[in-house]
Each structure stands twice: as C-alpha cells, then as structure tokens.
ChimeraX commands (.cxc) that place a marker at each C-alpha (Angstrom):
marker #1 position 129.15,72.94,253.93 radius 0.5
marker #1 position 127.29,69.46,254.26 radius 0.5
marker #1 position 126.37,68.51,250.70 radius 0.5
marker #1 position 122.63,68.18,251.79 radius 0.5
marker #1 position 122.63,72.49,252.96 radius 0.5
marker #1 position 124.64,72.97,249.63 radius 0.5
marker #1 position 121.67,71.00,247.49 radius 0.5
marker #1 position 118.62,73.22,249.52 radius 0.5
marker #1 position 120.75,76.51,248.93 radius 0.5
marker #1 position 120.75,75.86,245.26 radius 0.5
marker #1 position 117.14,74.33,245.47 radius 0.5
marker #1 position 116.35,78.00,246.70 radius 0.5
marker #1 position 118.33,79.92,244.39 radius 0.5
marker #1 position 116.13,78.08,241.26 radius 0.5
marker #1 position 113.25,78.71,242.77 radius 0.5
marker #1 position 114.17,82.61,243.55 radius 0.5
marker #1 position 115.41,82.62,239.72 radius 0.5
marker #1 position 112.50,81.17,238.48 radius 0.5
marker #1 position 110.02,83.74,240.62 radius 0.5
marker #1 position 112.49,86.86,239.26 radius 0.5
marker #1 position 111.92,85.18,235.73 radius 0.5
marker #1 position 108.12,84.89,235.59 radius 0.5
marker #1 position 108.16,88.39,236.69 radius 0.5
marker #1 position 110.90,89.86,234.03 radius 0.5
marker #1 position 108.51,87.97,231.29 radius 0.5
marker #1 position 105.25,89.49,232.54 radius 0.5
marker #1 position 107.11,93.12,233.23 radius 0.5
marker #1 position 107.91,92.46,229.50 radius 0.5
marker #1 position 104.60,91.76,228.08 radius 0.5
marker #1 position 103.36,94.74,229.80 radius 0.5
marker #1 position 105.86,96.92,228.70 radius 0.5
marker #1 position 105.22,95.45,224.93 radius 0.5
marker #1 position 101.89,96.20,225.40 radius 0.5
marker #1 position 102.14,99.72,226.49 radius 0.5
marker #1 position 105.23,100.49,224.06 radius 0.5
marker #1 position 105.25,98.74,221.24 radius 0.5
marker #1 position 108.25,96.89,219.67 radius 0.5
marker #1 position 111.70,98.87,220.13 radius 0.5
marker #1 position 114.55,98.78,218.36 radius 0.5
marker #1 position 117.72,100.58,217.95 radius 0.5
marker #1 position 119.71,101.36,214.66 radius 0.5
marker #1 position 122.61,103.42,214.66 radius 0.5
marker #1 position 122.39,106.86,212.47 radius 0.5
marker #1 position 124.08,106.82,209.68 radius 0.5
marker #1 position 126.79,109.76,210.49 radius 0.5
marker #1 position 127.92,107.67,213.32 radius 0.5
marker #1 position 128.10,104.98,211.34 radius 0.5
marker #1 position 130.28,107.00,208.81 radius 0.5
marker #1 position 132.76,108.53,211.38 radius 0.5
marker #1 position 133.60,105.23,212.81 radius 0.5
marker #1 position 134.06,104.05,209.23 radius 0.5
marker #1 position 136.39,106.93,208.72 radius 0.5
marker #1 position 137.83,106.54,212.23 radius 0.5
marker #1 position 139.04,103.23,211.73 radius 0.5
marker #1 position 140.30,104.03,208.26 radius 0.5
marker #1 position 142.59,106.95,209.95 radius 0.5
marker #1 position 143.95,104.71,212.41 radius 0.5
marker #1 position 144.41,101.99,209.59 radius 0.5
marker #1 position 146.95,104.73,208.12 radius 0.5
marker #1 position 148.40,106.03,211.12 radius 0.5
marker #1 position 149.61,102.60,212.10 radius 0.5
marker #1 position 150.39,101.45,208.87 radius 0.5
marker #1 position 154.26,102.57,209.34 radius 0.5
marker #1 position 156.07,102.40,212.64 radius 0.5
marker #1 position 157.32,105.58,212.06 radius 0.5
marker #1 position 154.47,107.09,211.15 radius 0.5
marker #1 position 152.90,105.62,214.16 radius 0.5
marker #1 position 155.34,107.26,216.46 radius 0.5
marker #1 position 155.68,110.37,215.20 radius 0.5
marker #1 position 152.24,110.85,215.52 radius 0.5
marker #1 position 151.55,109.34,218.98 radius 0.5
marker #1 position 154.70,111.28,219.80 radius 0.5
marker #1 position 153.50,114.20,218.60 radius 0.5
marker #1 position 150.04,114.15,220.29 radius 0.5
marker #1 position 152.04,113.51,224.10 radius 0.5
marker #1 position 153.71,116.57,223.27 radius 0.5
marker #1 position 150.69,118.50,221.97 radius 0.5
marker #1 position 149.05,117.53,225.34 radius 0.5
marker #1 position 152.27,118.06,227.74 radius 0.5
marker #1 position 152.46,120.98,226.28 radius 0.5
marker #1 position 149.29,122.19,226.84 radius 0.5
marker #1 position 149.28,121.21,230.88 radius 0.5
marker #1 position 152.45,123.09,231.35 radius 0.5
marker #1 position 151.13,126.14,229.34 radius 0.5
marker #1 position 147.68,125.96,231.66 radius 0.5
marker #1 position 150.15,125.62,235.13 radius 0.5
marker #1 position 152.02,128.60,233.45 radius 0.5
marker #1 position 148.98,130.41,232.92 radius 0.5
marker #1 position 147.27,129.98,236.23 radius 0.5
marker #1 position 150.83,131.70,237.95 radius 0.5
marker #1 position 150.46,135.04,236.50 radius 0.5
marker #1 position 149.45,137.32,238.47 radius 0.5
marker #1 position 145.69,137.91,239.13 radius 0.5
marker #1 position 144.38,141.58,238.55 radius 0.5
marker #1 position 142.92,143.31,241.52 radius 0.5
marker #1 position 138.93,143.95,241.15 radius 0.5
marker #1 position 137.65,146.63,242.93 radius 0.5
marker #1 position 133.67,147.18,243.40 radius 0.5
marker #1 position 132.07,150.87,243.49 radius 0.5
marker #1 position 128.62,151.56,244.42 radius 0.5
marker #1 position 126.91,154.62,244.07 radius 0.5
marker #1 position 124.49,155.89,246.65 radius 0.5
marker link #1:1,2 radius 0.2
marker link #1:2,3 radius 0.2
marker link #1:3,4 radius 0.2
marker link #1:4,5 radius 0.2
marker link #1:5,6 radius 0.2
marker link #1:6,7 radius 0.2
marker link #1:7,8 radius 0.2
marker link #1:8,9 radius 0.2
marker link #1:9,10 radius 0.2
marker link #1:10,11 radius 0.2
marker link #1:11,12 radius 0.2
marker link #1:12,13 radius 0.2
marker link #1:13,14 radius 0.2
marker link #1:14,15 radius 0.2
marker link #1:15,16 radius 0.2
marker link #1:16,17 radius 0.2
marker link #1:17,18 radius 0.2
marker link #1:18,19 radius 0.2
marker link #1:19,20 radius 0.2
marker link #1:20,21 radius 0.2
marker link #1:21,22 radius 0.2
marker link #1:22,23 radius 0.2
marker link #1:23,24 radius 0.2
marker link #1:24,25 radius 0.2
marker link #1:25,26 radius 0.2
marker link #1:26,27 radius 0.2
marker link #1:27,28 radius 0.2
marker link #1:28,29 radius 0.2
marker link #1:29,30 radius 0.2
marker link #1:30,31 radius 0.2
marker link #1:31,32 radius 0.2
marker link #1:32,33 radius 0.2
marker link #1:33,34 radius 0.2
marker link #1:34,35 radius 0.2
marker link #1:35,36 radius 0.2
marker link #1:36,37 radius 0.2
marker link #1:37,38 radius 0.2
marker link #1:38,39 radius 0.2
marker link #1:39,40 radius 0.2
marker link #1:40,41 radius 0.2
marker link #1:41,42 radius 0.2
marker link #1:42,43 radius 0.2
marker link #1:43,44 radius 0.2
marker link #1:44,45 radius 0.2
marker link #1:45,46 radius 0.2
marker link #1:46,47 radius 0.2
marker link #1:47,48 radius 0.2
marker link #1:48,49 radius 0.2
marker link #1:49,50 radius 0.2
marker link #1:50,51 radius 0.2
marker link #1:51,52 radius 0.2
marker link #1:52,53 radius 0.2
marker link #1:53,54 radius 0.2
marker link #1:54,55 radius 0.2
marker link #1:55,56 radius 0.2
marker link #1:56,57 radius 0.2
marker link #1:57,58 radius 0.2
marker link #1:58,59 radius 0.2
marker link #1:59,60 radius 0.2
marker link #1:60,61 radius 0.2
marker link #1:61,62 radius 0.2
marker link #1:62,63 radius 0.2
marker link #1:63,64 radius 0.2
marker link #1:64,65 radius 0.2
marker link #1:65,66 radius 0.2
marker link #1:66,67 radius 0.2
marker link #1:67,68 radius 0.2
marker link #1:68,69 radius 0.2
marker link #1:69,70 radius 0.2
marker link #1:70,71 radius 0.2
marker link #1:71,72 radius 0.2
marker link #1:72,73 radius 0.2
marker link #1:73,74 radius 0.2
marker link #1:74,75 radius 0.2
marker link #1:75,76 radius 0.2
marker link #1:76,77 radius 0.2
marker link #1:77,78 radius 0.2
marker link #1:78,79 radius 0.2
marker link #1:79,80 radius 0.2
marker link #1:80,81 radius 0.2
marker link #1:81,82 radius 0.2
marker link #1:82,83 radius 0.2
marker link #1:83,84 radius 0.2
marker link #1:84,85 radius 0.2
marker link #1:85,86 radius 0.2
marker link #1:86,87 radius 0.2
marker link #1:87,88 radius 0.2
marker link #1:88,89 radius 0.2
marker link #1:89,90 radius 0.2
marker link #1:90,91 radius 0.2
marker link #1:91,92 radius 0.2
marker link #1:92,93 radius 0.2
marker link #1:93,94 radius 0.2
marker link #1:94,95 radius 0.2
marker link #1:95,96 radius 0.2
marker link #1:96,97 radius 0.2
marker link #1:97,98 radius 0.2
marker link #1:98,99 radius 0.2
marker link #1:99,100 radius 0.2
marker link #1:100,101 radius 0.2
marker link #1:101,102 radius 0.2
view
C-alpha cells in the first residue's frame, strides 16, 4: 500500500474515532443525567466466600500429597458419577400405559 493511501486510511480512522468519541461522551452525559452516578461494590458474603475460597485452596495445596489426594479424589468422585448416570440410563424403562374413561 503506497504510503500516501496508508496516511488517508489512518487520517480517516482518527476522524471516525474522534466522531464515535464525541458521541460516547455526550451518550454519557445523558445517561449521567438521567441516572445518576453508578457504582458497583461487591456484597460482603461474596467477598467472604472468596476469602474463604482462597484460604481452602491455600491448604489443599499446601502438601503435594494432600494436593493429589484430593484432586485425585474429586476425578474419581466425578468418573464415578458419569459411569453411574450411563449405568442408570440402561435399565430398563417401565412401560406406561394411558386409560381413559368414557
């Protein structure tokens, strides 16, 4: 690309930016006016269990072996469970049978 087409391209790309930025600042104002200052603060139970979160995986990883005996445990918790829902959806389905009385 000719280096005079590159310098128009990016000439237009300002100007496109600068249009799109007006308008996010004046969407802004608006929406300030209509709704007020927002903000967002965590509640304080989520807060908490990440806290706690972070402290259990703090102690599960503490120890190697603790680490894979756990992780180990929890793949085996959840194999197990797939295999027992694949067992489960085998059996054999009971045969419903609709009456209606006239």
């Amino acid at each position: 690309m000719p280096a005079r087409l590159q310098l128009i391209w990016v000439q237009i790309f300002r100007f496109i930016s600068a249009v799109f930025s007006f308008f996010k600042s004046i969407l802004g104002w608006i929406l300030k006016q209509v709704f007020g200052s927002l903000s967002w603060q965590a509640p304080s139970w989520s807060l908490w269990s990440a806290a706690k979160l972070r402290q259990v995986a703090n102690w599960i990883f503490a120890t190697r072996k603790r680490a894979l005996t756990i992780v180990l445990s929890a793949l085996l918790g959840v194999g197990g469970s797939y295999y027992g829902w694949q067992w489960y959806q085998q059996l054999p389905k009971p045969v419903l049978t609709a009456y209606q009385v006239k």
